[in-house]
N, C-alpha and C positions, 0 to 999 in steps of 0.2 A: 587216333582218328582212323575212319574206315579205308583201309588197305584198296586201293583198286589195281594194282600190277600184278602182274606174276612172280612170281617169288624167282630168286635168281637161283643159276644153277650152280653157281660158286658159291663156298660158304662166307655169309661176312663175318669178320674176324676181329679182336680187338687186339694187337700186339704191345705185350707191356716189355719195355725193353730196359733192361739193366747192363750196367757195366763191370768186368770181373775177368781177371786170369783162371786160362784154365778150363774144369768142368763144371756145372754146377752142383750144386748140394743137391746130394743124392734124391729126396723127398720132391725135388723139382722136373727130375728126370725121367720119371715113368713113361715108359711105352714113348723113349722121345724118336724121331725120325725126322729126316729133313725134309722141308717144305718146299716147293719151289715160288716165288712170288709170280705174280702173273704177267708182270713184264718180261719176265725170261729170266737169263741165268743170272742172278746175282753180281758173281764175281769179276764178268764179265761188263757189266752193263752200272756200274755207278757212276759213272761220268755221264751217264744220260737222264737221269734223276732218277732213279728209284726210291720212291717217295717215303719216308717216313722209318729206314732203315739205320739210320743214324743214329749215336746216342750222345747226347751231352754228358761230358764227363764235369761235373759243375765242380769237381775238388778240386782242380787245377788252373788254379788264377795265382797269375806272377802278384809280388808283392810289391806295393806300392808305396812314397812316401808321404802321400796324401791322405788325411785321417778321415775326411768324410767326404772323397771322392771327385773323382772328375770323369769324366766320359771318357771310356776307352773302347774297343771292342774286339772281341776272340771268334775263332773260327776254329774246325776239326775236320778231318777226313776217316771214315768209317775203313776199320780194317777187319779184315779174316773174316765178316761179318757169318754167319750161320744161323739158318733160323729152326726153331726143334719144338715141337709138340709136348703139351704138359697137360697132367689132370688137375692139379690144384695147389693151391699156394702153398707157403711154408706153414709150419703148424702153428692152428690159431686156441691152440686150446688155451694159451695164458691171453689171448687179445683180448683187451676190453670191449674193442669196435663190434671182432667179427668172431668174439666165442661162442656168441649161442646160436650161429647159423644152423649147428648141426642141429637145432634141435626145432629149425622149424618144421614144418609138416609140407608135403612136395604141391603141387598145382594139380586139383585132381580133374579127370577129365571129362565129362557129364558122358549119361546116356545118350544115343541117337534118341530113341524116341522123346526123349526131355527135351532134349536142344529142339527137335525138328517143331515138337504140340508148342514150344515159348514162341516161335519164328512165328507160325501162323497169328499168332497173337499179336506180335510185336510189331508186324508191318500189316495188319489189317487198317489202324486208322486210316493210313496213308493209301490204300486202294478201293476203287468203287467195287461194286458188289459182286459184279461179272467177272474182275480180276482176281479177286479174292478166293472165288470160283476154279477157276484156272488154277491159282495159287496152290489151292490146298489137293486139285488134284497129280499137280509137277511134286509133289511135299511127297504124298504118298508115294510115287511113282520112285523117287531117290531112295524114300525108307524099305523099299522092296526091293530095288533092283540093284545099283552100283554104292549104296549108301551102306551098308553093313560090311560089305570087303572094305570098304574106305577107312572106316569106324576101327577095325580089326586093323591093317595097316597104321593109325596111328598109336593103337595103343600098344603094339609091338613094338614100335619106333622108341615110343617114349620109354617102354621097359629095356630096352636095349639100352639105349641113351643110360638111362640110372645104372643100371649095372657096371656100364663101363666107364660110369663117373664122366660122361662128356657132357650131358642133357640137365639143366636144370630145370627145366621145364616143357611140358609139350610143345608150348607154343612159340616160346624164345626164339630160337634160332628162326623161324618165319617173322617173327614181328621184326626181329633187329634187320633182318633182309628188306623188309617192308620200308624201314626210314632207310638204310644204304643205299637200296638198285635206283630209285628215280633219278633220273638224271635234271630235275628241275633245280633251281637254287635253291639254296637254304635259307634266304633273307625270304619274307612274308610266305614262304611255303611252310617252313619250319621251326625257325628260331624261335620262342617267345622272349618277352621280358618284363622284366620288374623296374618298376618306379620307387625308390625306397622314400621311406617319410624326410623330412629337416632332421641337420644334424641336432644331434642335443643341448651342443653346447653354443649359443646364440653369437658367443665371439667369433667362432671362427667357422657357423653352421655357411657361408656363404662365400665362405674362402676356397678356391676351388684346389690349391695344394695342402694347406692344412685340413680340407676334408677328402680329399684323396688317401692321405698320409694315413689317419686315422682309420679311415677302412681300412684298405690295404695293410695294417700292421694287423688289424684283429681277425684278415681272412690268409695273412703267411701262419699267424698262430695256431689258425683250426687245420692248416696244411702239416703245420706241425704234428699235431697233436694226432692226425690220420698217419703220417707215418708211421710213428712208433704204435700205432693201434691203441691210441688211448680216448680215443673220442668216444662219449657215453655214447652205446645206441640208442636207437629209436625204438619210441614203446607209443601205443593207441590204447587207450582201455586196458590200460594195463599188461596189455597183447607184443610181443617182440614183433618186430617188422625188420624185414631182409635189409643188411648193409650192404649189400652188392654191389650198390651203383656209385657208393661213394670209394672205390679203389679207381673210379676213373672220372671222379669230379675234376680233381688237382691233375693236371701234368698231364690233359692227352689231348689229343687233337685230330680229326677226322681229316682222311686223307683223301684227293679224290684220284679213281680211278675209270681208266678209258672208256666207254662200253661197246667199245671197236668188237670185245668179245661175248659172244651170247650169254647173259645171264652174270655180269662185271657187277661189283657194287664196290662202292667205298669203302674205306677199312678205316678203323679207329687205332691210334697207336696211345699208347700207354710208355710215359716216359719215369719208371718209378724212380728214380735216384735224384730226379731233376730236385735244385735248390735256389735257381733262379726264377726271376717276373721277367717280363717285356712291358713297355712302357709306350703308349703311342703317345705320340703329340705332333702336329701339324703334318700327320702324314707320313711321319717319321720314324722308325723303329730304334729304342735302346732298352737295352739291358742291364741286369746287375745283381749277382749273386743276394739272397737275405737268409740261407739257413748255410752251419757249417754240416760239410757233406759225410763225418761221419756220423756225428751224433746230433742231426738235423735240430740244436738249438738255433735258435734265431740270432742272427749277425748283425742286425742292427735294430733298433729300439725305434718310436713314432717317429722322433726330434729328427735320426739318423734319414729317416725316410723320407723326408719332409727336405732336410736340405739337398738328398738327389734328387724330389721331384724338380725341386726349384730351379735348380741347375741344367735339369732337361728341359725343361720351360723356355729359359734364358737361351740355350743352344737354339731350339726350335724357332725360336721366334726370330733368330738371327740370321736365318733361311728369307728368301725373295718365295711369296707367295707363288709365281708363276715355276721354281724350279722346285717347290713343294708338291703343287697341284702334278707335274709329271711322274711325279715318282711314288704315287699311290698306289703300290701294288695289293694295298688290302682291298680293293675292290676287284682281285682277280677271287678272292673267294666269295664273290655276290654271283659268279655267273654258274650257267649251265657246268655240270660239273662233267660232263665230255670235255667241252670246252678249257675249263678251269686244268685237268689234269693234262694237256695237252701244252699250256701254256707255262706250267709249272717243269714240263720235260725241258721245253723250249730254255725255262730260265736258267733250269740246273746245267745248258751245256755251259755255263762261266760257272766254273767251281767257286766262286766269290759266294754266287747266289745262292748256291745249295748248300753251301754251309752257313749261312747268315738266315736260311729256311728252318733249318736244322735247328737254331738258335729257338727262332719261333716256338716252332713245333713240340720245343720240351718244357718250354716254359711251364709254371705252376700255373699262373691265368696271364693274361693281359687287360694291363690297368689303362684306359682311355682317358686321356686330358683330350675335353673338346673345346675346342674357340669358339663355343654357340651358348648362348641364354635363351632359354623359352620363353615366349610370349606370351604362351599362356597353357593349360593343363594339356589342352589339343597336338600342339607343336613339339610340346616336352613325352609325349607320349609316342610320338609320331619318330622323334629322334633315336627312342631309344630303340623303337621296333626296325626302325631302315635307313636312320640317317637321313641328313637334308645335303640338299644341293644348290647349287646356283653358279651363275656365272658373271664373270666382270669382265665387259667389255673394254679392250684397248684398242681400238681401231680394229685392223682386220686381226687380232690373235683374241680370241675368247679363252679366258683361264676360268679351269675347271676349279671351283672350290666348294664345300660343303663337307659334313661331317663322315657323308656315308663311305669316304677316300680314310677316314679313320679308324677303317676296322679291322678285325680280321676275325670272321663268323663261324671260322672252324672250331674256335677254343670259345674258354669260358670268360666274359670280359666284363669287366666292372666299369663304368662309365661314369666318368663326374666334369659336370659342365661347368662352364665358364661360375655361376653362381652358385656353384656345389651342390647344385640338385644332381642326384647320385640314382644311379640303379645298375638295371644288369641285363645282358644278352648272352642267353647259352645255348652254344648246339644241343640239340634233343635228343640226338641217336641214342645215345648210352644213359642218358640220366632221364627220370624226369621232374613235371614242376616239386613235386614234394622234398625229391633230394636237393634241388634247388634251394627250394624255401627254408631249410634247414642251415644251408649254408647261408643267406643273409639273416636269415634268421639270430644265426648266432654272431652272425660279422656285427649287425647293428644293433645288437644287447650288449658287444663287447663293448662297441662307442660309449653306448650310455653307461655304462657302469663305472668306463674309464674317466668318466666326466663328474659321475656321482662321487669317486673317488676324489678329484682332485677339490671336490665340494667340503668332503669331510676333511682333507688332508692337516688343517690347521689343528683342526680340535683333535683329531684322534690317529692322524697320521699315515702315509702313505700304506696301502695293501691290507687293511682293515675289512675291503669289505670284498665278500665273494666275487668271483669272475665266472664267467659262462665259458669261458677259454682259458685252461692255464697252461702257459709254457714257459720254459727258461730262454732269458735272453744274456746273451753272452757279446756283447759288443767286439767286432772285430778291432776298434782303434784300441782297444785295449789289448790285446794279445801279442805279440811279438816275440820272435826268436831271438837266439843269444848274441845275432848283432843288432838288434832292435829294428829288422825289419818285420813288417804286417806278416803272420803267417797266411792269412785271409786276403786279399784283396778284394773289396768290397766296391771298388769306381764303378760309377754306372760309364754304360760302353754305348755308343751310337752304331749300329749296325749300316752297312754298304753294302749296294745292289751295283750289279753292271746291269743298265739297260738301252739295249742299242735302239737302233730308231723303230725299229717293229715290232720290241717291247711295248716303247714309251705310246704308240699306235696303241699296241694292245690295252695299256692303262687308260687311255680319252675311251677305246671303244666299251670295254668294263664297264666305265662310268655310264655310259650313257643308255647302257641297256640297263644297268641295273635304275638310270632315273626311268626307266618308262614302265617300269615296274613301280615306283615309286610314285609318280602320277598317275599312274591309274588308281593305286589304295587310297582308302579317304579314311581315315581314322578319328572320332570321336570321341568324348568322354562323357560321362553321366557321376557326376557324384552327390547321390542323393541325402538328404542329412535331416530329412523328416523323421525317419524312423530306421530301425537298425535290429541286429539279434532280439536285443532287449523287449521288446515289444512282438516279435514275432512267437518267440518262445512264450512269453507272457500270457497269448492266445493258447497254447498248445498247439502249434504249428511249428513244422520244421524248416527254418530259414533258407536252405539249400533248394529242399521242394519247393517252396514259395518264392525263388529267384528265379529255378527253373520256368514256374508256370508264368512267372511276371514277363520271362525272354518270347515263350509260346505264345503270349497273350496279346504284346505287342506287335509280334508279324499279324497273328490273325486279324485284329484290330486295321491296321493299315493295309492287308495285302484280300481280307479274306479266308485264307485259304491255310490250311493247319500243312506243314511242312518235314523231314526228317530233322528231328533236331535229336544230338550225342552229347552227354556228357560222360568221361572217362571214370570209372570208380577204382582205386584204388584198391589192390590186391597183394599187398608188400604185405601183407598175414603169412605169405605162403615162400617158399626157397624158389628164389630169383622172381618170384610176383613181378610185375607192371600192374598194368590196368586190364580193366573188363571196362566194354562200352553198356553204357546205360541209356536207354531209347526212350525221350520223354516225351514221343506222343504217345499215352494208350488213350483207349477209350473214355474214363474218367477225364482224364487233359482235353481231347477233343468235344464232351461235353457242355464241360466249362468254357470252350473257347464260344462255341454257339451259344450257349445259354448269356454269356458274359454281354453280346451284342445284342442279344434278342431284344426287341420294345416290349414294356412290361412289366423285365424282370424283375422280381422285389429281392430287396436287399436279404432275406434269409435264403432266397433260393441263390444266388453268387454266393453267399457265404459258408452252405451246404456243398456247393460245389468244390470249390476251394479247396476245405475242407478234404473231402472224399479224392480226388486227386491229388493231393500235396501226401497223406497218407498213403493210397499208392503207391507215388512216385519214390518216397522212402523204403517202401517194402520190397520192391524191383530195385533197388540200391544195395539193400542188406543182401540179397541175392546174388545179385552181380558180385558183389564184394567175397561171398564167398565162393566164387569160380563156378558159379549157375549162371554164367548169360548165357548170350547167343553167339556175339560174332565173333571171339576170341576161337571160339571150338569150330564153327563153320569155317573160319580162314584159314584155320591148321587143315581143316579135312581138306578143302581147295588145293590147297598147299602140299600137302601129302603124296594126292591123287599125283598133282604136277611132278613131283620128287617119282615118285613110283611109275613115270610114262604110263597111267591108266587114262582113260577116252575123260573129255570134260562132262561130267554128268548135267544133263538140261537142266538144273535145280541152279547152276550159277550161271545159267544165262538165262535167264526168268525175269521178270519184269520186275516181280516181287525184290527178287537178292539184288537188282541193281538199284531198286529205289530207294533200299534200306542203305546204299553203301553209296548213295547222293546226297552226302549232308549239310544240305538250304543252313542250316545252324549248329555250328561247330560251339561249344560253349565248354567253359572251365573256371572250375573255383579255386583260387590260393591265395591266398592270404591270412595276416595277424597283425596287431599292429605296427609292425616294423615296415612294412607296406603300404604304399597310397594308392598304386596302381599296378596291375598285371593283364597283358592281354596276348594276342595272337593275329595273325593275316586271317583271312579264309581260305575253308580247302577246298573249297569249290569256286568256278570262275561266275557263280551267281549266289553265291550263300553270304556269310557275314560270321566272322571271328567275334564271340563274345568273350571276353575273359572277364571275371566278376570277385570282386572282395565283400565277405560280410562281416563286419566290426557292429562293436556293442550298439550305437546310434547311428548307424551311416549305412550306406550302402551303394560299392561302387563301380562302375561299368567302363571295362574300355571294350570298342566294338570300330571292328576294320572291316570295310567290303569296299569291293571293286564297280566301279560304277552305279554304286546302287546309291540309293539315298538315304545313306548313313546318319545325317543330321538330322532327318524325318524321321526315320525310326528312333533315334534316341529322345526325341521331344516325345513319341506316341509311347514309348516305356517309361517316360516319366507319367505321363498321364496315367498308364496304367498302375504304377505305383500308388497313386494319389487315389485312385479309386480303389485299389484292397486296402490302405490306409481307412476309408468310410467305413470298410465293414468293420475295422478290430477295435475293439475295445481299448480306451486310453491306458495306461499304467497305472493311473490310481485309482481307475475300477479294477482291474486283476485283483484276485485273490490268491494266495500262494496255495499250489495246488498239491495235495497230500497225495501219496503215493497209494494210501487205501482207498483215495475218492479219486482217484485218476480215470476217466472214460475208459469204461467195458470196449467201445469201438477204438481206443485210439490208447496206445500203451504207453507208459510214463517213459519208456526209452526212446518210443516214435517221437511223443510228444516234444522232447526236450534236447534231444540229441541235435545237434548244430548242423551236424552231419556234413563236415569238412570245414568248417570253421576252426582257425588257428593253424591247424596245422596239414590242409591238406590240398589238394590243387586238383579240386572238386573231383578227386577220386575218393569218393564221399562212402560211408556209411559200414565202416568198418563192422564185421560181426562178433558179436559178444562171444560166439560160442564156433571155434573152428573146426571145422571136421578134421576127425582123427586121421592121422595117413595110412594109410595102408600097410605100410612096410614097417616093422616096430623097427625103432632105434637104438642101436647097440648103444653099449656104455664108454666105449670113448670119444675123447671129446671134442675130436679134431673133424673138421670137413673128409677127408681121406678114410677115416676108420670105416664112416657110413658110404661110403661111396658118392661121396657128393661130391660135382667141382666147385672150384671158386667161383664159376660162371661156366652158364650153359655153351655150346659149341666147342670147338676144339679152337682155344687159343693158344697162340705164340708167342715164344719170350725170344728175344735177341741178345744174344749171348756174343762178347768182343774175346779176341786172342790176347788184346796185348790192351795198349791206353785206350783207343777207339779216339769220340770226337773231343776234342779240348777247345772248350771258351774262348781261350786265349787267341788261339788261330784266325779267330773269325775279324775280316777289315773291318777296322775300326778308326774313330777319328775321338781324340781325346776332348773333351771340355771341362775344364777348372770352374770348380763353385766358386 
């Protein structure tokens, strides 16, 4: 989404922290130097929270002589800690995940005069004629005057950057600044989420621990399986796409930090050895090791996983609602994140707290049991994006309860309600929806497979049929030393907070700023099931385009008025890629929007229009996708200038560059069928979050806005669905369409291409043909050989003297299965 802050003057950082005597492995230690954190001295200052410096040392759980656990809980204290600059990972020339990184092609950076001739173009619809005017003469006036130093400035940046292997891309370290410095919250600012489909298996698709268990076992396996780097990458059209984002799917967690200091952002920490979950349930935090920590096979199997949830369950519920509701501190990470890092210092002065944080923070993900059923697709959509709330009155004491006390918004969290309606909520910083959808992607095909298996088991017997996930599972009750104790201990652990009274203050105040955020969004659903891919493609039209214009068509329709509306395309072709923004008003879109209302219109001229916009809006896709937009390149220039203390050139304070970067409609494609729903907040305090699935017959819309009339707009995009429905032809008039007879105007890959469907989170339209890089590729075949890092910016690893943090440590309160 379109950047509106200034870029911070700190770099943001992702720290991935390991445990280890010693120094590290030489290949780790290039050009290393100490860092200093931005709270001050380190070694000085951990007893005041220095957030995110800790490391779980997860090999170190006493043995136990209970076989499938009771609640315990461990704690750690960081010692000698040290923090040291690195170019890039260990050598991945034998990884499956991340060996052909070296060979993708780098993010190239377009002409000034290219970028500046698309901008005129791009925000013309959106201005009257006199603006436009204006527009194109501030355009010239940048291209001549402070616009080519700026231009030179970044492209030196970014060769410098390559060279000395810290830069992955031009743009990277400004965009990752871009989600870090806001100090808004990350619940409907940023998080999105997924609604996954019913379980497979109908016995237990409803059981809210048996369908816990089952996820959770098939997303510790794909954690597995990224550790050791064995997870198949990602391919598009047959095209390799960057593994980048998945080194910080599993085990990190955004930190927040003050912004008492000009230009502060958040920082992402990276906890690579972690081999433990966290577990919420009534507001409650527990733990419990699932890989062993040398050879991260998996320590307990679904059944194992199933009788911890059960047993966390059982504990939780054995809590008085009213001393639940106080001790919600996952709603300290709903708030303002000044706020948030201050209250977080506050906590860490009870070392209880900072190592029970510590806990959190390195966890693989956090698994959500909530106490809530949806009522309907609205509510169930509504829970997964911000949680619900409510209150039960006792005379004069109101107890806080609802799901949104259930979270914690920094990490990656899987949610499964009372009815095992299941999905997901992921910070965005570091990932986005693709690498997301990858990961349920393959969590909810492991379900099904595991279910097809236990179908065939009779006749043909267990592990017959393929797995989207293989990993070894190595039961910890079965292991034992030569006195027949657990070498493992496997109890899940209940974690302990001290919270004095201006805590427990700060927990009621949390909540109830993050409900007023919560009542203002209004969130809706649309799931349309007239017609679907099948029928769009069927036309020669592209289902993506045609979602696109259906979202444009529907404001115009109700509002009048044609608006800025983004969708992100997807740019993971290129080393360290995100997205390019794709701007789906052009003039074709705007045509169609007036022509659409006009009295009159005949059915060929809507259908002509259609048409001619939807193709378009596909060929500005293929564009974008290959590192030809607009605003990716203009925000680095922004950005640069600011980096370089150069004057703000009038071109970004233009009516033009601010209207392009107000976007009335935020919109985004992701989904396959393992998904029923995905959407997003708004980024604007007057626009509307569309997130949109297209499957073979359906097609589906979640859409959030702040005061606006969400439910009226979604009744007026069904109409307008029903009306491009009129123009297309049924399925059993299509003719299949031959690639020799395919329309001269409309090409058999425009035509047919899905263009983010299956697998992409409508950073759509991947290009068949990527431009060559620039810099030819040596022949080894390690990230390092080329000078590449493992990730753009200069990150830090944290490196311990001796044991560092141990599980063990952390207050705990035992509970027997």
């Amino acid at each position: 989404r379109f950047p509106q802050k200034q870029p911070a003057k700190r770099k943001a950082s992702i720290k991935f922290q390991k445990r280890g005597k010693g120094t590290m492995p030489a290949e780790k230690t290039v050009d290393m130097k100490i860092k200093r954190h931005p709270h001050g001295n380190i070694a000085s200052e951990t007893k005041k929270g220095i957030i995110g410096l800790k490391q779980v040392d997860s090999a170190s759980f006493d043995s136990s002589s209970s076989d499938r656990g009771s609640i315990t809980q461990g704690q750690a204290t960081p010692k000698n800690l040290k923090t040291v600059f690195y170019k890039a990972h260990s050598n991945t020339g034998d990884s499956l995940t991340y060996g052909g990184q070296s060979k993708l092609p780098r993010l190239p950076i377009p002409t000034l005069d290219e970028t500046l001739a698309k901008f005129v173009k791009v925000v013309a619809p959106l201005l009257d004629n006199e603006t436009q005017k204006v527009t194109k003469k501030v355009v010239e006036q940048f291209r001549t005057d402070q616009g080519p130093e700026i231009q030179k400035a970044l492209v030196e940046y970014d060769k410098a950057g390559f060279e000395a292997g810290t830069l992955g891309s031009y743009v990277e370290e400004f965009w990752n600044e871009s989600y870090l410095s806001p100090d808004d919250s990350v619940v409907l600012n940023l998080n999105p989420f997924f609604v996954l489909e019913g379980g497979p298996d109908p016995k237990t698709a409803s059981n809210q621990i048996a369908r816990a268990a089952s996820l959770s076992f098939a997303a510790i396996k794909m954690a597995s399986l990224l550790k050791e780097e064995k997870l198949k990458p990602d391919f598009f059209k047959k095209k390799p796409l960057c593994m980048d984002q998945f080194r910080v799917l599993f085990a990190s967690s955004r930190q927040p930090v003050s912004r008492h200091d000009t230009g502060a952002c958040d920082d992402v920490h990276v906890y690579s050895e972690s081999t433990h979950i966290v577990v919420l349930c009534k507001n409650q935090f527990y733990y419990f090791p699932v890989m062993w920590p040398d050879s991260y096979e998996l320590a307990l199997d679904e059944h194992d996983i199933r009788d911890m949830l059960a047993a966390i369950q059982k504990h939780a519920e054995s809590l008085s609602p009213k001393a639940t509701s106080k001790t919600g501190i996952g709603a300290f990470t709903a708030l303002p994140r000044s706020k948030w890092a201050a209250t977080r210092e506050e906590m860490c002065l009870f070392e209880v707290n900072e190592k029970s944080l510590s806990v959190i923070d390195s966890a693989l993900f956090v698994l959500v049991l909530d106490d809530f059923t949806p009522q309907d697709i609205h509510s169930c959509a509504a829970n997964m994006l911000h949680g619900t709330s409510f209150q039960v009155d006792e005379g004069d004491d109101f107890q806080q309860q609802g799901t949104c006390l259930n979270r914690w918004y920094d990490k990656l969290q899987l949610i499964v309600c009372k009815d095992g309606t299941a999905g997901v909520n992921f910070e965005h910083s570091s990932i986005d929806g693709h690498t997301a959808l990858r990961f349920v992607s393959d969590t909810y095909a492991e379900t099904v497979l595991a279910f097809a298996d236990s179908i065939t088991s009779l006749i043909h017997g267990r592990g017959t049929l393929p797995h989207v996930i293989e990993a070894t599972v190595k039961r910890a009750v079965d292991v034992r030393d030569g006195d027949g104790q657990l070498v493992l201990d496997v109890q899940p652990r209940k974690l302990l907070f001290e919270l004095n009274e201006n805590l427990q203050k700060d927990v009621y105040f949390a909540e109830t700023t993050l409900c007023d955020q919560m009542v203002a969004n209004d969130t809706h659903v649309l799931e349309f099931k007239d017609y679907g891919k099948s029928l769009i493609v069927g036309n020669s039209l592209s289902p993506d385009a045609l979602v696109q214009m259906s979202i444009l068509l529907a404001y115009f329709k109700l509002y009048g008025e044609v608006v800025c509306q983004y969708e992100p395309v997807l740019t993971k072709s290129f080393y360290h890629g995100r997205t390019e923004a794709m701007r789906s008003v052009t003039p074709k879109a705007k045509h169609l929007c007036e022509i659409w209302i006009a009295t009159g219109t005949s059915t060929e001229d809507r259908l002509e229009a259609l048409k001619e916009a939807t193709q378009e809006h596909s060929r500005l896709c293929k564009e974008s996708s290959q590192g030809k937009g607009v605003d990716r390149h203009l925000f680095a220039l922004k950005c640069i200038a600011a980096r370089k203390g150069m004057p703000t050139p009038p071109f970004f304070d233009s009516l033009a560059w601010k209207t392009l970067g107000h976007t009335i409609l935020s919109t985004s494609n992701c989904g396959n069928p393992s998904l029923r729903l995905f959407g997003f907040g708004p980024v604007v305090p007057d626009g509307f979050g569309v997130g949109y699935i297209i499957k073979d017959n359906a097609l589906s819309y979640s859409v959030a806005s702040k005061h606006r009339q969400t439910s009226r707009y979604v009744r007026t995009l069904r109409t307008v669905l029903r009306e491009i429905h009129s123009l297309l032809k049924p399925l059993s008039a299509v003719s299949v369409m031959d690639r020799a007879n395919a329309p001269a105007a409309h090409t058999w890959s425009e035509a047919v291409d899905d263009s983010g469907y299956d697998d992409l989170y409508g950073e759509t339209g991947i290009a068949n043909d990527v431009p060559p890089i620039q810099k030819p590729l040596q022949s080894a075949k390690t990230d390092k050989s080329r000078n590449q890092p493992s990730r753009s910016r200069v990150f830090s690893i944290v490196s311990e003297q001796d044991e560092g943090v141990d599980l063990n440590d952390a207050p705990h309160e035992v509970v027997d299965l």
